[in-house]
N, C-alpha and C positions, 0 to 999 in steps of 0.2 A: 362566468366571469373569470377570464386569467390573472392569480395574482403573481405578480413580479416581485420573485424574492431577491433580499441582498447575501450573497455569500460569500464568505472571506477564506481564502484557500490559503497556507500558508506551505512553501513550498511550488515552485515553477516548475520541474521537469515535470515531475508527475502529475502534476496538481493541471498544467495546461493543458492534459488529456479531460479530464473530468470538468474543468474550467470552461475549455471552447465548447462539450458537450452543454452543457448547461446555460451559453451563452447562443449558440444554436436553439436552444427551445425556449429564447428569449428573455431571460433569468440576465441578475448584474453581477459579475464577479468581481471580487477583487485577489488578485495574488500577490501574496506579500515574497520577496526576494531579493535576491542581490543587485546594486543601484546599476549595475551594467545592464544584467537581465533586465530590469524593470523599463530600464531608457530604451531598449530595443522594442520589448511588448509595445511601449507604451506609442511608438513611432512606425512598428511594421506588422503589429499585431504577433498573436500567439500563431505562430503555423503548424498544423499536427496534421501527418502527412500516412493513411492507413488504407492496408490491402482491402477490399470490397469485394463479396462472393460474385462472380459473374462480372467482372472486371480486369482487364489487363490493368500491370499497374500500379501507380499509389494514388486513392485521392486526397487531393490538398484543402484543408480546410484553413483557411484563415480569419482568424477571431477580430478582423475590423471591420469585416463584411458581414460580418451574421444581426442578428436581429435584438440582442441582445447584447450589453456592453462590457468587453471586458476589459479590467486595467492591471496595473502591478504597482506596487510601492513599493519603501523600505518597513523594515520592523519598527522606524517610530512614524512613520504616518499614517495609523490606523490606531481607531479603537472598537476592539469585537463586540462592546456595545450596541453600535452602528449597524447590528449585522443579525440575518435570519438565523442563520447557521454557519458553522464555523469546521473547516477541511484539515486536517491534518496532513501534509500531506512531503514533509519530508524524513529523511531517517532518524531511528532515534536517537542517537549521538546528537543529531545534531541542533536538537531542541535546550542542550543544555549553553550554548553558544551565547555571546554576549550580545543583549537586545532578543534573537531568539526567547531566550529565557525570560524574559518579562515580558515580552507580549504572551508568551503561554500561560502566565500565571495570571495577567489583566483578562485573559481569554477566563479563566478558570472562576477567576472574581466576577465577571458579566452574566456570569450564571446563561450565556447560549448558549445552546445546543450544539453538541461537539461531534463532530463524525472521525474516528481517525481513518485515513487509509494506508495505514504500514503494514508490514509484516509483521513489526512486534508491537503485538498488543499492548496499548497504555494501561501503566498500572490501575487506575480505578474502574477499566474494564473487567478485568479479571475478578476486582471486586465485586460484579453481577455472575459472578460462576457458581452456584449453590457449592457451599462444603469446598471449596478452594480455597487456600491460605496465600491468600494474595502478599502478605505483608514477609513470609517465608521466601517470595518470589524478588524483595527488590534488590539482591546482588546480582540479578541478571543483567539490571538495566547500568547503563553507564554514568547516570545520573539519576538516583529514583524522587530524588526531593522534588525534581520540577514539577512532579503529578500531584505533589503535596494538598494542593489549592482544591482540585477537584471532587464535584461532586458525583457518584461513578452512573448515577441516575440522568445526568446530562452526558454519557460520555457513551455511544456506540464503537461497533468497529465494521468495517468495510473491506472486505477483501480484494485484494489487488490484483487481481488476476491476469488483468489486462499486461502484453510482454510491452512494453515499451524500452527507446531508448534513445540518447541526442545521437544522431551521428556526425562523427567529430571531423567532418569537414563541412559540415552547415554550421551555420549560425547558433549561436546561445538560444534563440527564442525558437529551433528546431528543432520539434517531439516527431518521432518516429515508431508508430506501432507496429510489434512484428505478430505479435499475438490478439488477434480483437476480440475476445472475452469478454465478458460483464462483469463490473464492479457487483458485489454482494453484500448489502449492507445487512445488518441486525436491526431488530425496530429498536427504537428509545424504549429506557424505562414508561413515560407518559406518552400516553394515547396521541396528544396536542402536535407532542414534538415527533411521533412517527410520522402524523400524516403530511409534514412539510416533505418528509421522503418521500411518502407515498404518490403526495404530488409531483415534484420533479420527476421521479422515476417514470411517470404517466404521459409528465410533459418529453421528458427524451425519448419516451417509444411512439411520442405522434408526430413530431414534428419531420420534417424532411428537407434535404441539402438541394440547392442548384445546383445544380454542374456545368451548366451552360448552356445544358440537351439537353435536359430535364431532370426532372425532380426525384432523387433516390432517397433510400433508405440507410442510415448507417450502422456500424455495428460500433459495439460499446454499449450498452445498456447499462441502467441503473437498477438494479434488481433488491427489494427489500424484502424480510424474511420476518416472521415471527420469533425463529429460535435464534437465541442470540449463540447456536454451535455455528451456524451456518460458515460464517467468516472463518472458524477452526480449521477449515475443508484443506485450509492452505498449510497446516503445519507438516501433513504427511509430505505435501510435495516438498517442501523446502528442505523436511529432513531426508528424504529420499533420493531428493535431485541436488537444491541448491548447494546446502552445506556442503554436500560429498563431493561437489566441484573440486576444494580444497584436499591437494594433498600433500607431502612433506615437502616437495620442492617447486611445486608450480601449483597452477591452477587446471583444470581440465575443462570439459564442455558439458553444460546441464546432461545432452545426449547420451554422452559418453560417460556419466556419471549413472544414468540410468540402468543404460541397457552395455554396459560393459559385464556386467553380470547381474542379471535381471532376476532370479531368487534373490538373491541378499538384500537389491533395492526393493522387488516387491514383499519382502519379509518384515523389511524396516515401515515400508507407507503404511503395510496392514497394520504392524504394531502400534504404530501412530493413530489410525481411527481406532484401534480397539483405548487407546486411552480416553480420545475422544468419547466415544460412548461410556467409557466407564464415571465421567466425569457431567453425563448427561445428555448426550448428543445421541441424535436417533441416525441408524444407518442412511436413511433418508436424507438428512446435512450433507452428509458427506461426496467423497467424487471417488467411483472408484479405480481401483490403479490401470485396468486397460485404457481407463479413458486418459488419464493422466502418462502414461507410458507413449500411448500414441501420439499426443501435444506434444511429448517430449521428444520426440523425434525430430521436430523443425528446430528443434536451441541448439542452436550452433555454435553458441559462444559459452563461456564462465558466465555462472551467476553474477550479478554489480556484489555481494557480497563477496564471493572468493576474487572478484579484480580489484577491490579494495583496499584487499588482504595483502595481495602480491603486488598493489601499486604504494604499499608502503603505510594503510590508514590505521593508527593508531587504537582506535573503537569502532568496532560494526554492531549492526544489530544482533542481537544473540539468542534468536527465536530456538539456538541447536542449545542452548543451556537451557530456557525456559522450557522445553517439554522434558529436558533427564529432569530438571528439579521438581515439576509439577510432577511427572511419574513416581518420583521417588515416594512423594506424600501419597500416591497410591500403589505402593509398593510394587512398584514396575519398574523392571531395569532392561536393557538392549544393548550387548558389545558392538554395535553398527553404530548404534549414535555415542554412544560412550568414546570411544575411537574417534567420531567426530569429532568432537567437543574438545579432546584430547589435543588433535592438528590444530583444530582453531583459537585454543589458548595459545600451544606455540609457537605460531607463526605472529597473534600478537604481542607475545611476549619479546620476540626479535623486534616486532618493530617497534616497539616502546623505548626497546634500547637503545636501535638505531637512534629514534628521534630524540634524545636525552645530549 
């Protein structure tokens, strides 16, 4: 017996990738967004448009043809109540946002089940870290009150792995993946609420796409883990690749951020898992840097963090602050992310100005 759960994603770009997956294995979504986003979803469906091994091409998946329903609102016509499980699934600045910020805390009061899928882990994730001083950790975040509500037992984290991204001569409600990776989630504190992941995850590795020729396979998966490091795997890349986009006058390309001098960046990824493990994480979580080096090879553009930076946004996520300061509490320090951290204060400190 297939049960049909309800999920509420909050969040469209990213959130439409995991959304039409899930709406594909016949699952109900709701994404909650901007009232333009949401009139388009709601009129032409979610289109997410991804490379296929053994495929010239993009294939086009659109979410009002699949088997499964999916919709969008705004942030007051939902309540997480209503809902199996509950997506995370925009930046985190941007949670503190007006409306944003109370459906997060009505999320946190319904006591669902929360998956985030950011790059910066939610504060009462970090609460499930043995020997972590989460509470040491909330000057990273740009708002840490918003986590305030939550319980850190209802709260996993999901690694984003997948590259996506809108390209900006389509439409609002068009997702573009350049990277087809698996999301990575962490199980829940309780048994009950992993196995809702465990479900879908099962239901997106069996289901299969028409194409019009017949029936394929997608990529994207849903991957759940027992250790809750798994989802960490992502901090060496970000500090290795993304952050180091950012440099004193522009922005550079993930690639180029890599492999423009490939000891330093793989000095920094190593040092990144070794914190990871020292924090509990088995080499096994982890990804290591050839593999990660050679992905890196295809980004061809700045990370959305460092074009954010250079398109003028006021708060990013600061996943480059959360590992110096978590390091610090284990007495680890690196002049590679230090020097990060460094540009990325002040390129936001100009734009603070600017926007003043």
């Amino acid at each position: 017996m297939h049960t049909t759960y309800k999920i509420l994603i909050m969040g469209a770009s990213y959130g439409s990738l995991l959304g039409t997956k899930l709406a594909l294995a016949g699952h109900a979504v709701k994404l909650v967004c901007l009232p333009a986003e949401a009139a388009l979803i709601n009129k032409e469906g979610a289109i997410v448009r991804m490379p296929v091994k053994g495929r010239d091409g993009l294939v086009e998946i659109n979410s009002s043809k699949l088997p499964g329903k999916l919709t969008a609102d705004g942030t007051a016509g939902v309540d997480p109540a209503d809902y199996d499980l509950v997506a995370l699934a925009m930046q985190e600045p941007q949670y503190r946002s007006p409306g944003v910020r109370e459906l997060l805390d009505a999320v946190a009061k319904s006591k669902v089940p929360c998956m985030s899928i950011m790059n910066m882990p939610p504060l009462p994730y970090l609460k499930r870290i043995p020997g972590l001083n989460a509470d040491a950790c909330r000057a990273c975040y740009t708002d840490p009150t918003v986590w305030d509500s939550f319980d850190p037992k209802l709260m996993t984290l999901c690694s984003p792995d997948p590259q996506a991204f809108r390209p900006p001569e389509a439409k609002v409600n068009v997702l573009q993946v350049r990277l087809p990776t698996n999301f990575k989630s962490a199980r829940f504190d309780a048994d009950a609420h992993t196995a809702i992941l465990r479900e879908l995850a099962a239901d997106i590795e069996a289901v299969r796409f028409d194409t019009g020729s017949g029936r394929i396979e997608l990529p994207v998966k849903l991957k759940v883990h027992d250790s809750i490091f798994v989802p960490l795997a992502k901090w060496s890349m970000l500090l290795a690749g993304n952050y180091r986009c950012v440099q004193k006058d522009a922005a550079r390309s993930i690639k180029e951020a890599v492999h423009s001098d490939l000891e330093a960046s793989r000095s920094v990824y190593n040092w990144v898992v070794k914190l990871c493990v020292s924090l509990g994480a088995a080499e096994k979580d982890l990804v290591p840097f050839e593999k990660y080096a050679a992905a890196a090879q295809s980004l061809l553009t700045p990370s959305s963090a460092a074009r954010a930076l250079f398109a003028g946004a006021p708060n990013i996520e600061r996943v480059d602050r959360l590992v110096q300061t978590v390091a610090k509490q284990k007495g680890m320090q690196n002049p590679v992310v230090d020097e990060t951290v460094t540009l990325v204060d002040a390129r936001l400190e100009m734009n603070r100005k600017a926007a003043k």
